[in-house]
C-alpha positions as CSV (number, residue, x, y, z in Angstrom):
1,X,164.6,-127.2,11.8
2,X,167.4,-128.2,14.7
3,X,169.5,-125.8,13.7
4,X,166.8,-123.1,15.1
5,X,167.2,-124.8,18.6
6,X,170.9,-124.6,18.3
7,X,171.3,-121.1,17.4
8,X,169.1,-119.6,20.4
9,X,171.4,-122.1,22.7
10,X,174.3,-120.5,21.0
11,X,172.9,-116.4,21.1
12,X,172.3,-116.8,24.9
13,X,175.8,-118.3,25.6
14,X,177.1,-115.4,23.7
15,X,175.2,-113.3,25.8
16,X,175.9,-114.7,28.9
17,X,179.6,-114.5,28.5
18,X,178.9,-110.5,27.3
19,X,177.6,-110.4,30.8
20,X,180.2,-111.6,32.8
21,X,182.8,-110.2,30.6
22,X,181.3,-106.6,31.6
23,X,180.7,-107.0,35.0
24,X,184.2,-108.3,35.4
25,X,185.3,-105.0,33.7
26,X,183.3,-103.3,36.2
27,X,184.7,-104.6,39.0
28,X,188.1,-104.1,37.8
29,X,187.5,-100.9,37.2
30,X,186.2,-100.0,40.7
31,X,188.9,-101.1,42.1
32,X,191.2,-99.3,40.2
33,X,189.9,-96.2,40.0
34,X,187.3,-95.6,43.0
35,X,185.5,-97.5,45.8
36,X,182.3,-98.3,47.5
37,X,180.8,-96.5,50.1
38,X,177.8,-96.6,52.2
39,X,175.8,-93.6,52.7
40,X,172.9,-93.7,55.9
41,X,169.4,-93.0,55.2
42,X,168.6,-90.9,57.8
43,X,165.5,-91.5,60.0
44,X,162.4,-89.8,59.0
45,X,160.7,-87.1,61.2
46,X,157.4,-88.7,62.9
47,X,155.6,-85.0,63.1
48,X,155.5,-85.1,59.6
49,X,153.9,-88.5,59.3
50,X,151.3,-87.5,61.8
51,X,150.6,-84.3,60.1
52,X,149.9,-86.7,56.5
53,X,153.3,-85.2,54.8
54,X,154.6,-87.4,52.6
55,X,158.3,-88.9,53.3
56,X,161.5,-87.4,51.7
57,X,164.5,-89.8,50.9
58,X,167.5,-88.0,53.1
59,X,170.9,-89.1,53.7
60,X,172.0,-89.2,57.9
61,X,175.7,-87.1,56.6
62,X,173.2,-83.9,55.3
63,X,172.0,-83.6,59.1
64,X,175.8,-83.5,59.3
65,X,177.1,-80.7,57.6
66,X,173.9,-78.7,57.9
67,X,175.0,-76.7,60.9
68,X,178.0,-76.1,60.2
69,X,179.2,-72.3,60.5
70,X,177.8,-70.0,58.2
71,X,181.1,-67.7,58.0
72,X,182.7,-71.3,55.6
73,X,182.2,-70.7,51.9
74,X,180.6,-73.5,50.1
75,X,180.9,-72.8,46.7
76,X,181.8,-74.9,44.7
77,X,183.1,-77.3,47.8
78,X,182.9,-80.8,48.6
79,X,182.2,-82.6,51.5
80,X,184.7,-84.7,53.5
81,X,183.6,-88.2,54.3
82,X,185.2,-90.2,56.5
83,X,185.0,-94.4,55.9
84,X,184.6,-97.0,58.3
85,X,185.9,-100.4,58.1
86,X,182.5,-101.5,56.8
87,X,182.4,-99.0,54.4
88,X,180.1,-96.6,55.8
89,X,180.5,-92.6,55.3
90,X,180.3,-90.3,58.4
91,X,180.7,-85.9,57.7
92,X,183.5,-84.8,59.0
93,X,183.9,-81.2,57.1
94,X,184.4,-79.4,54.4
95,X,186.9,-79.9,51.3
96,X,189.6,-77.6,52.3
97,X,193.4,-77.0,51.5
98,X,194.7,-80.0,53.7
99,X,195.7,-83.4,52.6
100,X,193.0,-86.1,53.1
101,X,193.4,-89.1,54.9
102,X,193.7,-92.6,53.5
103,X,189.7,-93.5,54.8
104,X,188.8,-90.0,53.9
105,X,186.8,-89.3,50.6
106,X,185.6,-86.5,49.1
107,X,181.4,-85.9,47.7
108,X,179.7,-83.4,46.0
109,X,176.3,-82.9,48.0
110,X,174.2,-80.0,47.9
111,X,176.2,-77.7,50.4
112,X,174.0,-75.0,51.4
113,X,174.2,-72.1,54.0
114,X,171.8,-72.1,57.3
115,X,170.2,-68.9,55.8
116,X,169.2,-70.6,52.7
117,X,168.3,-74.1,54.3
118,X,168.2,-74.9,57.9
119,X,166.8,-71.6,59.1
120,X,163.7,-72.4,56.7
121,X,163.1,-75.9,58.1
122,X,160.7,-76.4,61.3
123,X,163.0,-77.1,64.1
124,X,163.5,-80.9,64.6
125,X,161.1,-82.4,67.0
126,X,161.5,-85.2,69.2
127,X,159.7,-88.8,68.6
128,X,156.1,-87.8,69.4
129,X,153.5,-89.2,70.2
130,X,149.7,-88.3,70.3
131,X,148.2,-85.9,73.1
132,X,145.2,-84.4,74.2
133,X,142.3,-83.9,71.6
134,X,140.2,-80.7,70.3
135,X,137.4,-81.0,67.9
136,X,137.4,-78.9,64.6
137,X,134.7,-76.7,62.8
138,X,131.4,-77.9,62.3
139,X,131.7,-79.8,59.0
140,X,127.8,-80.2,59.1
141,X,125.4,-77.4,57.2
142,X,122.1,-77.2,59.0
143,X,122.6,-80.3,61.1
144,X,120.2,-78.5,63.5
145,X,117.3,-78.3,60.1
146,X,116.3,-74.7,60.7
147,X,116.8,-74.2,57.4
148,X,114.0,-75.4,55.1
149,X,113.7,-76.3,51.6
150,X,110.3,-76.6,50.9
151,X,108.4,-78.4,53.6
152,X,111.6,-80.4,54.6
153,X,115.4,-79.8,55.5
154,X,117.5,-77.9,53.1
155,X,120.3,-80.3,52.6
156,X,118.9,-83.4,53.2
157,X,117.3,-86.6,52.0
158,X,115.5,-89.7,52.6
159,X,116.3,-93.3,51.9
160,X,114.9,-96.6,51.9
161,X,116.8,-99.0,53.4
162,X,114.0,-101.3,53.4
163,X,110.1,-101.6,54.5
164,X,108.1,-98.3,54.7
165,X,108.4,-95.4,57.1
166,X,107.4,-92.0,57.2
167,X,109.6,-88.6,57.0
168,X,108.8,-85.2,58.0
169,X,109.8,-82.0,59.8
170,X,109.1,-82.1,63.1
171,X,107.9,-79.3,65.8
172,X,109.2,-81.4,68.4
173,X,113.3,-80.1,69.1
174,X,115.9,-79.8,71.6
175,X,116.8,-76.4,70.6
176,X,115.8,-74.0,68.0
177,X,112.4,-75.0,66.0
178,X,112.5,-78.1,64.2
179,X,114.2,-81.9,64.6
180,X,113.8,-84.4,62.1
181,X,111.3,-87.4,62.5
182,X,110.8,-90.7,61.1
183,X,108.2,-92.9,62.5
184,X,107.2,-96.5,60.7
185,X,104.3,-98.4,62.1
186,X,105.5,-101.8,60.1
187,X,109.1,-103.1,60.7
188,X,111.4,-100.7,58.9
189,X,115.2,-99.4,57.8
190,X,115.4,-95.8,57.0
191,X,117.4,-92.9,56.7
192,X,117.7,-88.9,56.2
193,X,120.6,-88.4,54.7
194,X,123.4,-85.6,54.0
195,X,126.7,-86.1,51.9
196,X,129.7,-84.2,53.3
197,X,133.4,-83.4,51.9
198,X,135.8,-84.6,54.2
199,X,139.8,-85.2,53.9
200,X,141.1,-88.5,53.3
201,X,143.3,-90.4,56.3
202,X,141.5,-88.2,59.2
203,X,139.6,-88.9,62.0
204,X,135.8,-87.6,62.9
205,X,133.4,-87.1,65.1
206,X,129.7,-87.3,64.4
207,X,127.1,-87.0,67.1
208,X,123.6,-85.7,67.5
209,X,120.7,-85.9,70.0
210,X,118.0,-88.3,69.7
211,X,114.1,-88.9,71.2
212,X,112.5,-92.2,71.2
213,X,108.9,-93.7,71.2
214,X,107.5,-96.9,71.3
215,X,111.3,-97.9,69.3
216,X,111.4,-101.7,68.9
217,X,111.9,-104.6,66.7
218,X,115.2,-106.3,65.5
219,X,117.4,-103.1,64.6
220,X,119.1,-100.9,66.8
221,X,116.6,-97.9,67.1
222,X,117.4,-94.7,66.4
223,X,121.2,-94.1,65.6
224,X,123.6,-92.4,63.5
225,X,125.3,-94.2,60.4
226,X,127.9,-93.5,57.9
227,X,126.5,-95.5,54.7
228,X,129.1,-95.9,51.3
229,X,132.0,-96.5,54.0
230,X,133.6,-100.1,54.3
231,X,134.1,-100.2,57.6
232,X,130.3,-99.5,58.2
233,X,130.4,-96.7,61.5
234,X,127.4,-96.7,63.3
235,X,126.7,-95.8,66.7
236,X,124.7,-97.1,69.7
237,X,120.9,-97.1,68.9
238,X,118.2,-95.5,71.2
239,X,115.5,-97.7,71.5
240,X,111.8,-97.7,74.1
241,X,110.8,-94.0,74.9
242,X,113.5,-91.9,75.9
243,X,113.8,-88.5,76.4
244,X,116.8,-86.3,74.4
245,X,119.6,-88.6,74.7
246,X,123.4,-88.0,72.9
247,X,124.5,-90.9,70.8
248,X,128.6,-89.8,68.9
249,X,130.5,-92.3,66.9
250,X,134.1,-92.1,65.7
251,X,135.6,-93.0,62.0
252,X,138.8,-92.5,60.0
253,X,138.0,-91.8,56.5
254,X,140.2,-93.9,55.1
255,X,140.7,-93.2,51.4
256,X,136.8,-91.7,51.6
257,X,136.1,-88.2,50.3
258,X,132.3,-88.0,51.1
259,X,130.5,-89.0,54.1
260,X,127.5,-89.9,54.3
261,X,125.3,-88.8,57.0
262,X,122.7,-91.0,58.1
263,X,120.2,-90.1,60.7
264,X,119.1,-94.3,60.9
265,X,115.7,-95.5,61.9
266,X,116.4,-99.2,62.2
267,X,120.0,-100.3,61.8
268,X,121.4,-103.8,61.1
269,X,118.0,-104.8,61.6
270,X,114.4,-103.3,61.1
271,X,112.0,-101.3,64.1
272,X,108.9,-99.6,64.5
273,X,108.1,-96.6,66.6
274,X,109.1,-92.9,65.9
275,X,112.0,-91.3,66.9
276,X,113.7,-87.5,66.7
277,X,116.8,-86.3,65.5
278,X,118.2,-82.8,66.2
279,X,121.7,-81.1,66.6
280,X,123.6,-83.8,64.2
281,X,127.2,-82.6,64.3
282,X,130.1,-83.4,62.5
283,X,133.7,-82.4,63.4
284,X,137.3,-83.7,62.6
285,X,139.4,-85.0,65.6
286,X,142.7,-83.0,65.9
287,X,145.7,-84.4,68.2
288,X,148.2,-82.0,70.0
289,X,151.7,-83.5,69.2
290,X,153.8,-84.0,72.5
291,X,157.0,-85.4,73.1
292,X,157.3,-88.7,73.4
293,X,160.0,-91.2,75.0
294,X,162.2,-92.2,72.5
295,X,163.2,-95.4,73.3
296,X,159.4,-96.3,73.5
297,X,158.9,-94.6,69.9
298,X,161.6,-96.1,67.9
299,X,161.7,-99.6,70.0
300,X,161.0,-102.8,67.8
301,X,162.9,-100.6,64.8
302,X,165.0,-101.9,62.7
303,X,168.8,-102.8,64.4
304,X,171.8,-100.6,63.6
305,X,173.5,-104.4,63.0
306,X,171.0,-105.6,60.2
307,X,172.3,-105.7,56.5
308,X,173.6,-103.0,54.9
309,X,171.2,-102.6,52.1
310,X,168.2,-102.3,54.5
311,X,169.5,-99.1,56.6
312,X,172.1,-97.3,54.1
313,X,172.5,-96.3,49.9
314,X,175.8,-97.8,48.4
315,X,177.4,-95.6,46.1
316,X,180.7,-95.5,43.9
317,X,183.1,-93.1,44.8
318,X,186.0,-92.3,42.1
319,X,189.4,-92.9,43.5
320,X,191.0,-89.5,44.4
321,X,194.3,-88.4,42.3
């Protein structure tokens, strides 16, 4: 049985030196035959975070040779990197028929034309930042319930909360024909609800007009909620007897594809009275872009001085014959 112990002991020392023996042979090697080199990541484009693109890996020496006359022929050719004394790899041309210098290398990158590349890329933007605001389409069908499904709205639903209240269609409206109602002479939380497709990450608007009577008790009033959400939006309530007032409330839907669309009688709490919804709207928040100062974008970034492995990609370039 101790010979078990022993032979593990004597497989990992045989593996250990296997280790070191390769990695010794690596580094000989390198330094031999090539060297190491630092390519810089390259800054990524804030628009296209802002606009929800995803970010592409993209090395600071292909914003280099990108622009570089079209009349050159890049088949086939290399790139000419020049290396600091910290190792880092600036673009200084293209692979041509003169000698290189002693801190020059040469790299095979994907050299293409400004036809086939640059011409097809939006044009870079500067930092930016968010500016004024428009509201999209109306996300909502029927949010003003002229449409009927039987003796109710076509589209939407009630739901206990808790207590008892009553629903119906109402002749009372701000415009058109018909608002919604829900009246509850006990101490009540209810809801007419609606379930919406909406885009993940985005911001909304949701707003609608509401009438009040007799609205009391512990709960808000009469307010708009988004239920199934776990940040819990809910506007102001609307509580006493008030004529047609507009009550809005902002969310980001997070990683949310549905919202749903309470019209709330009640709200983190219970009330009694009746109250009137009509003209429930929902609309996604859209930002103009706009220039932005760049040293107020980019400051508390990370500093050009930090270590290496944070801002750049080290690779292994063959020593040139």
């Amino acid at each position: 049985m101790k010979k078990i112990p022993e032979l593990i002991i004597s497989v990992l020392i045989i593996g250990i030196i296997f280790y070191v023996f390769q990695f010794s042979a690596s580094r000989d090697r390198l330094a031999t035959e090539g060297r190491e080199i630092f390519l810089e990541l390259a800054p990524v484009d804030p628009l296209s975070l802002l606009q929800g693109q995803y970010m592409r890996i993209e090395f600071a020496v292909e914003r280099g040779w990108l622009p570089l006359p079209q009349e050159i022929n890049y088949e086939g050719k290399r790139a000419v990197l020049k290396i600091d004394e910290r190792g880092i790899a600036t673009f200084v041309g293209v692979e041509g028929n003169n000698d290189l210098g002693p801190d020059q290398v040469l790299f095979r990158g994907h050299l293409r034309k400004m036809e086939d590349w640059e011409r097809r890329r939006e044009p870079r933007s500067d930092p930016v930042q968010r500016g004024p605001f428009k509201l999209g389409k109306e996300l909502l069908v029927n949010g003003s319930f002229e449409k009927l499904s039987g003796d109710f709205a076509a589209g939407w639903t009630g739901r206990s909360f808790r207590g008892a209240a009553q629903q119906k269609l109402a002749n009372v409206a701000r415009t058109g024909k018909y608002s919604i109602e829900i009246s509850a002479d006990k101490a009540s939380e209810w809801g007419v609800a609606m379930n919406v497709p909406i885009d993940m990450n985005s911001e909304y608007e949701l707003s609608a007009w509401v009438k009040t009577e007799n609205v009391g008790g512990g709960g808000r009033g009469a307010l708009l909620y988004v239920s199934d959400h776990p940040d819990q939006p809910g506007s102001n309530g609307v509580k006493g007897t008030q004529d047609w007032t507009q009550i809005k409330l902002r969310f980001n839907s997070g990683s949310q594809k549905v919202a749903s669309i309470n019209c709330l009688f009640g709200g983190w709490g219970v009330s009694t009275g009746k109250a009137w919804w009509d003209d429930v709207s929902l609309r996604k928040v859209e930002y103009e872009t706009i220039a932005g100062d760049e040293s107020e974008v980019t400051k508390g970034d990370v500093e050009r001085d930090g270590p290496l492995s944070e801002h750049y990609v080290k690779l292994e370039i063959p020593q040139r014959t």
